[in-house]
C-alpha positions in Angstrom: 0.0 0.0 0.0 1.4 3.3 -1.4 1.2 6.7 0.6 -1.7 7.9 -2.0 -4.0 4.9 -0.6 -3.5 5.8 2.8 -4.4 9.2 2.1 -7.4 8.1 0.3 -8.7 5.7 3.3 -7.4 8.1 6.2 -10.5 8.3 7.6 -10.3 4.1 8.2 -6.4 4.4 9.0 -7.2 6.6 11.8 -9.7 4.4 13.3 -7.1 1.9 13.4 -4.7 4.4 14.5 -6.8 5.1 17.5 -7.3 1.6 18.8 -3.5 1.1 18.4 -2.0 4.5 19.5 -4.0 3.7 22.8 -2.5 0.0 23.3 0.9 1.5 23.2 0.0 4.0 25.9 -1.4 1.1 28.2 0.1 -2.2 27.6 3.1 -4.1 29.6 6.5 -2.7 28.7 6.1 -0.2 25.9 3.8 2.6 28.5 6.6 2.6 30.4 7.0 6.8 31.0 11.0 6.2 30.1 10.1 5.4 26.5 9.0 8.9 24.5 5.8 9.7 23.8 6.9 10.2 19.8 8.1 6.8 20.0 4.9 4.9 20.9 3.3 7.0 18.3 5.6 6.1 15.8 5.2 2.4 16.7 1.3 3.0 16.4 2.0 4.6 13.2 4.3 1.9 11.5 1.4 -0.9 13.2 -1.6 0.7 11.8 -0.1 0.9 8.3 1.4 -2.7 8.7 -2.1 -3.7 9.4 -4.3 -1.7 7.7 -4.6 -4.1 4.5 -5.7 -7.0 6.3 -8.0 -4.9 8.2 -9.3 -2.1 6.2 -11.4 -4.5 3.9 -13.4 -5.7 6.9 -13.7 -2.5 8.4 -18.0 -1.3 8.7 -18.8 2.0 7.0 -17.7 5.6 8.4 -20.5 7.6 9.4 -21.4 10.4 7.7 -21.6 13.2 10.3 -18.6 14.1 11.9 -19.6 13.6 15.2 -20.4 9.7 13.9 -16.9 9.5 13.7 -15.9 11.3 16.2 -17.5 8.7 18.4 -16.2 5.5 16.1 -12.5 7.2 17.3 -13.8 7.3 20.7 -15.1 3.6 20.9 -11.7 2.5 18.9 -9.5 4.1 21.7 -11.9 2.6 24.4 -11.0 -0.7 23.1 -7.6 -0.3 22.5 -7.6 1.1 26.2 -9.2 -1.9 27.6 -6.9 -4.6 26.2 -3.5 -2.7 27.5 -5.7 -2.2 30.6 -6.1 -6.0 31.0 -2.9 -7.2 29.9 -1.4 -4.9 32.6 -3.1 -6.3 35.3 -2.1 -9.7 34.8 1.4 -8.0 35.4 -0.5 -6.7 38.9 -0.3 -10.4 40.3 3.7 -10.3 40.2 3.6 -6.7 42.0 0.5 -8.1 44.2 2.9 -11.3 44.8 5.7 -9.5 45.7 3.6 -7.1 48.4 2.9 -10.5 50.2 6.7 -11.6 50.1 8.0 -8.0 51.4 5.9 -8.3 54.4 6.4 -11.7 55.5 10.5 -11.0 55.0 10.3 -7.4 57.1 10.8 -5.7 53.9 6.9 -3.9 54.1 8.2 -0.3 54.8 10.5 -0.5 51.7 9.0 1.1 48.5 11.4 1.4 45.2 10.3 3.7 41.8 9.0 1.4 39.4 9.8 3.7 35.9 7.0 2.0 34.3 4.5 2.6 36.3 5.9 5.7 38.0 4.8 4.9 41.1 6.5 3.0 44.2 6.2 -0.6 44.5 7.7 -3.2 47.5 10.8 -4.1 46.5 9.9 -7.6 46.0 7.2 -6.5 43.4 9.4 -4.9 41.6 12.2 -7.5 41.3 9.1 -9.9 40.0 7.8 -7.6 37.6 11.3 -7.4 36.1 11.5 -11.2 36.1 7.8 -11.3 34.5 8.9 -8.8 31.9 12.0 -11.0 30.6 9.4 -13.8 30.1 6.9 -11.8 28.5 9.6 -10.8 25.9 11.2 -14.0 25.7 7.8 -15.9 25.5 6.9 -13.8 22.4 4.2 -12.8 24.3 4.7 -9.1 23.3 4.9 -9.8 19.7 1.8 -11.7 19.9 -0.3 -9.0 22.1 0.9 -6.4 19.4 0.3 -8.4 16.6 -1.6 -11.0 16.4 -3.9 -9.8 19.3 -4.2 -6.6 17.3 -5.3 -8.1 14.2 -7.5 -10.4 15.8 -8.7 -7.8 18.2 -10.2 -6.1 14.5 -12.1 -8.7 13.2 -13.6 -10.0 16.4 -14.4 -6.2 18.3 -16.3 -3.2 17.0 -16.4 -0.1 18.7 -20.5 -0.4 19.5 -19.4 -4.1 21.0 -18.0 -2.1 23.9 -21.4 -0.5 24.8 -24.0 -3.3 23.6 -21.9 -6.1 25.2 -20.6 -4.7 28.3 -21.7 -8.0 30.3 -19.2 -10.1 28.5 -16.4 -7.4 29.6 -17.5 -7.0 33.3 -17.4 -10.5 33.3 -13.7 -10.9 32.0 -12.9 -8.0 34.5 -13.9 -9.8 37.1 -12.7 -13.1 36.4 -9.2 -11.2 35.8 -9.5 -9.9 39.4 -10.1 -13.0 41.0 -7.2 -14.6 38.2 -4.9 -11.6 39.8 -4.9 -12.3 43.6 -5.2 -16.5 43.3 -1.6 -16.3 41.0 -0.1 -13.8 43.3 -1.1 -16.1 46.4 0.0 -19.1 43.9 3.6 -17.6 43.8 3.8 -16.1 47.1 2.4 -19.5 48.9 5.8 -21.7 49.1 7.8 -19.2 50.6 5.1 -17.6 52.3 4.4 -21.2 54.5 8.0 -21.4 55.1 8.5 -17.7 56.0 5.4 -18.4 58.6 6.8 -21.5 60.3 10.4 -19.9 60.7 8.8 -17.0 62.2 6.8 -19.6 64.3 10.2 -21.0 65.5 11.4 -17.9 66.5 8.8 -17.3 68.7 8.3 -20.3 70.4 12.6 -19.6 70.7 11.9 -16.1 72.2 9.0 -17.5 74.4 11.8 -20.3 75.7 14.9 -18.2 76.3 13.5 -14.5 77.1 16.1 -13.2 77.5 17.6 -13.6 74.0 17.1 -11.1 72.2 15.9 -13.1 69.0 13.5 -10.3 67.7 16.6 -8.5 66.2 17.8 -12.0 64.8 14.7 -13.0 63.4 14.7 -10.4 60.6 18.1 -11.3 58.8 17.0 -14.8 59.1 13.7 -14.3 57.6 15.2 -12.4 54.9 18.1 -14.7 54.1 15.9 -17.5 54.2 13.2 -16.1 51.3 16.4 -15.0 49.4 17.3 -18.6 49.5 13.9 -19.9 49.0 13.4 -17.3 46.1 16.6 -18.2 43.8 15.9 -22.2 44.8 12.6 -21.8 42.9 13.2 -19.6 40.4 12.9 -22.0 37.6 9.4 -22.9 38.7 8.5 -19.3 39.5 9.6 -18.7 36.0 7.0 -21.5 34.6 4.4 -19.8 36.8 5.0 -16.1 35.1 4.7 -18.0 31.8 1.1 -19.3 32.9 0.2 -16.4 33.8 0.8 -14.6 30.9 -0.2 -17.3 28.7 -3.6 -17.5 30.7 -3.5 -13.9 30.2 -3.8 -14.3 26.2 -6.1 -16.9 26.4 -8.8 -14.8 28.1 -8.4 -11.8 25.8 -8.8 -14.5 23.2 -12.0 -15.5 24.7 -13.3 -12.2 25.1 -12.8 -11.6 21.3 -14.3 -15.3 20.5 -17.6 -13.6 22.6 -17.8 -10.6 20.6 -17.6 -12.4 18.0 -20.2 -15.0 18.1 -22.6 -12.3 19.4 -22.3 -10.0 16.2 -22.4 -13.1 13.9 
């Protein structure tokens, strides 16, 4: 497709545009406030007109009235909004996980600056999210949200969907709420049990010998033992983030499968 098309259909590209332009403003990794604004528009740029073949053919018919399309950009963004929306709060569960680890280790007054979130996390939640972003990229997972979910998101989602089948989104919301505390809890659970039993010990220690002073020892070996615990299951904490994610994908697949079958 030649620059002369894409001025001819601009009024479809920017629909596209909008949906897109909105993904990279929302989703895991590329919203982080470090990368330039001109940068995610770029990317949403170089996407749309990538695209925009396999899409534009499918695409229903631009209102005549401005404000009609107006409101077709509005509902394209909303979408584009919602799926960077839910693919970031899988990415809560690994924050939400490490939140439960920094206050079982003594860490719970310790807050580092996430840069892509720009706000302060535990420093556990940030050391997971890290970890979860290395397996997003080397899972594909990114190139798969940004393409493949992108294309599919087109032929499956309209922008009236959003508004005449809100009950299949609250649902998904929902679920993807529950789906965010059960895998934090998930990964947090092993060394979570173990953390609670050493702190057990020390107790029952303290409660034997008073006049040890085992509340000052029991923080460096709470925290050197989750350390331990942490890099001993790393592998399978890595498996986990890839579930995660994966189930991630598959419910944004399901959500288009719904839209889908309800327009057809």
């Amino acid at each position: 497709m030649n620059l002369f098309e894409l001025a001819a259909n601009s009024q479809v590209f920017f629909l596209l545009f909008s949906r897109i332009v909105l993904i990279t403003f929302t989703a895991p990794l590329i919203s982080s406030q470090g990368i330039p604004s001109i940068a995610k528009i770029g990317l949403a740029f170089m996407t749309a007109y990538v695209v925009f073949p396999w899409v534009a053919a499918g695409m229903y018919p631009i209102p005549d009235t401005g404000l009609g399309y107006v409101a077709l950009l509005v509902g394209e963004g909303l979408i584009g909004l919602i799926i960077g929306l839910f693919m970031t709060l899988v990415f809560a569960a690994f924050q939400t996980s490490g939140q439960f680890f920094s206050l079982q280790m003594g860490f719970g007054a310790s807050q580092v600056f996430d840069p892509l979130s720009q706000v302060e996390i535990p420093l556990l939640g940030q050391y997971f999210n890290l970890v979860a972003l290395f397996v997003f990229i080397a899972t594909n997972s990114f190139n798969r949200l940004f393409f493949i979910g992108v294309l599919r998101s087109f032929e499956a989602v309209r922008a009236v969907d959003v508004l005449t089948q809100t009950e299949a989104l609250a649902s998904l919301m929902m679920s993807s709420l529950a789906g965010m505390f059960q895998a934090a809890l998930i990964i947090s659970l092993p060394v979570l049990g173990t953390l609670i039993v050493v702190n057990i010990s020390l107790g029952l220690m303290a409660k034997a010998a008073p006049q040890m002073n085992l509340l000052m020892l029991g923080f460096p070996v709470s925290i050197l033992t989750a350390f331990i615990l942490i890099f001993l299951s790393l592998p399978l904490l890595i498996a986990t983030f890839d579930a995660v994610i994966e189930n991630g994908w598959e419910s944004l697949m399901r959500l288009f499968t719904v839209y889908a079958g309800a327009r057809s």
